[in-house]
C-alpha positions in Angstrom: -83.0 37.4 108.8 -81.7 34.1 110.8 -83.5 32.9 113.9 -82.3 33.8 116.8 -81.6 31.0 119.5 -83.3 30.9 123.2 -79.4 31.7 124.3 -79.4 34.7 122.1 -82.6 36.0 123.2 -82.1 35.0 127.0 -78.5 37.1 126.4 -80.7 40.4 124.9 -82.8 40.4 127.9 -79.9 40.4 130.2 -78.3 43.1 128.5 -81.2 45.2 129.1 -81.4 44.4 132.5 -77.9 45.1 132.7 -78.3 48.9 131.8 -80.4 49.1 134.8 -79.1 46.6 137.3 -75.7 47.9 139.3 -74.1 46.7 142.1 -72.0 48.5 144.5 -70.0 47.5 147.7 -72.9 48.5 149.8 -75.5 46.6 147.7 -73.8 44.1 145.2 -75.5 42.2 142.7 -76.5 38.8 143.2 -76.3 37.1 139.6 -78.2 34.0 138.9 -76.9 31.5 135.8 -78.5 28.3 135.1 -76.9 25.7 132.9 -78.3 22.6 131.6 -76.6 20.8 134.5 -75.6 23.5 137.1 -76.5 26.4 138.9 -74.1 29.7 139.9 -74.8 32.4 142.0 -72.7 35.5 142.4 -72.3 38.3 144.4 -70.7 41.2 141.9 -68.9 44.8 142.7 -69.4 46.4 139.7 -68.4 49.5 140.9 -64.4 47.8 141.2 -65.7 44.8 139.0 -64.3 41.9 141.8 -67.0 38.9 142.8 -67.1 39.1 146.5 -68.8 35.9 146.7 -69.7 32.7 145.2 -71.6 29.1 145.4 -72.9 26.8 142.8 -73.9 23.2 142.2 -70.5 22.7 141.7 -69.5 23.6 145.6 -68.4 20.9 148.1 -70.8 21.9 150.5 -73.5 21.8 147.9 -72.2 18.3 147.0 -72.1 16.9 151.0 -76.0 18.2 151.2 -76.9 15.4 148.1 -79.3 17.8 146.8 -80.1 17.6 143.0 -79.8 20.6 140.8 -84.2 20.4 140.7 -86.0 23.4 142.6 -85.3 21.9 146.0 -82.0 21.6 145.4 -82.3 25.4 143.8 -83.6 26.4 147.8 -81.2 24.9 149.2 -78.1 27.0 146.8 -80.2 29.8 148.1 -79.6 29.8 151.9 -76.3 28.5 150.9 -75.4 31.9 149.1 -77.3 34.0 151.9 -75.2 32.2 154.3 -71.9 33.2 152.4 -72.7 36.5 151.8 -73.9 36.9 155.7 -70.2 36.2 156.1 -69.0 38.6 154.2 -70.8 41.2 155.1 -73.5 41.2 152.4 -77.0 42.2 154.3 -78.9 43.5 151.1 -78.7 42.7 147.3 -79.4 44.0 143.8 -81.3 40.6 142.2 -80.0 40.4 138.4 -81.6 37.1 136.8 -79.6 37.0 134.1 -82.3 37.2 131.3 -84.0 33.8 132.6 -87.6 34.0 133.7 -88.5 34.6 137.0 -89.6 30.9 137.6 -89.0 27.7 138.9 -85.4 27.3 140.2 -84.5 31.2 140.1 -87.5 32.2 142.3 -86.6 29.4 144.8 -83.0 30.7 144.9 -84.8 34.4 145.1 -87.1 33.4 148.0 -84.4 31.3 149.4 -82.1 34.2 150.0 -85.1 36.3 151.0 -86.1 33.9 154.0 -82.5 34.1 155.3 -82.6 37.4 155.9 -80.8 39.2 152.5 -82.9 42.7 151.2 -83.9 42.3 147.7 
């Protein structure tokens, strides 16, 4: 039997999160991703399957703030995606951590979005 990769096993433990984990108009889900060189962060429908809102690494107002994609820069994405889900509308949230551990720069997103004011 072949090894499996840390993608392949990171991409198991999301799938089992996934049977549990929903998200519904009322209470999306707030996915985490973190590449090599970015960070995403969603907020998921699943119930109609749209993205009602997004901000990454990759945003222009992550970009003007000159934060690095480190753990501080992780806190800062964080009250950058409570702040655009405050404008949609999005007051509490179904965490999904996308199979990565709950460390470093997706617990300072986590406690990030927490300390603006989004329900875990």
């Amino acid at each position: 039997m072949a090894q499996l990769t840390k993608n392949q096993l990171r991409k198991r433990r999301h799938n089992r999160l996934r049977k549990i984990i929903m998200g519904t108009a009322e209470r999306p889900r707030m996915s985490v991703f973190v590449s090599n060189v970015h960070i995403y962060v969603q907020f998921i429908d699943d119930d109609a399957g749209t993205t009602l809102a997004t901000v990454s690494t990759l945003s222009p107002e992550f970009k003007e703030s000159g934060e690095k994609t480190n753990v501080k820069g992780a806190e800062a994405l964080g009250a950058m995606a409570a702040k655009k889900a405050k404008a949609v509308g999005i007051n509490s949230v179904v965490f999904d951590r996308g199979g990565f551990t709950y460390h470093g720069k997706v617990k300072a997103i986590a406690d990030s979005a927490r300390k603006n004011d989004i329900k875990f």
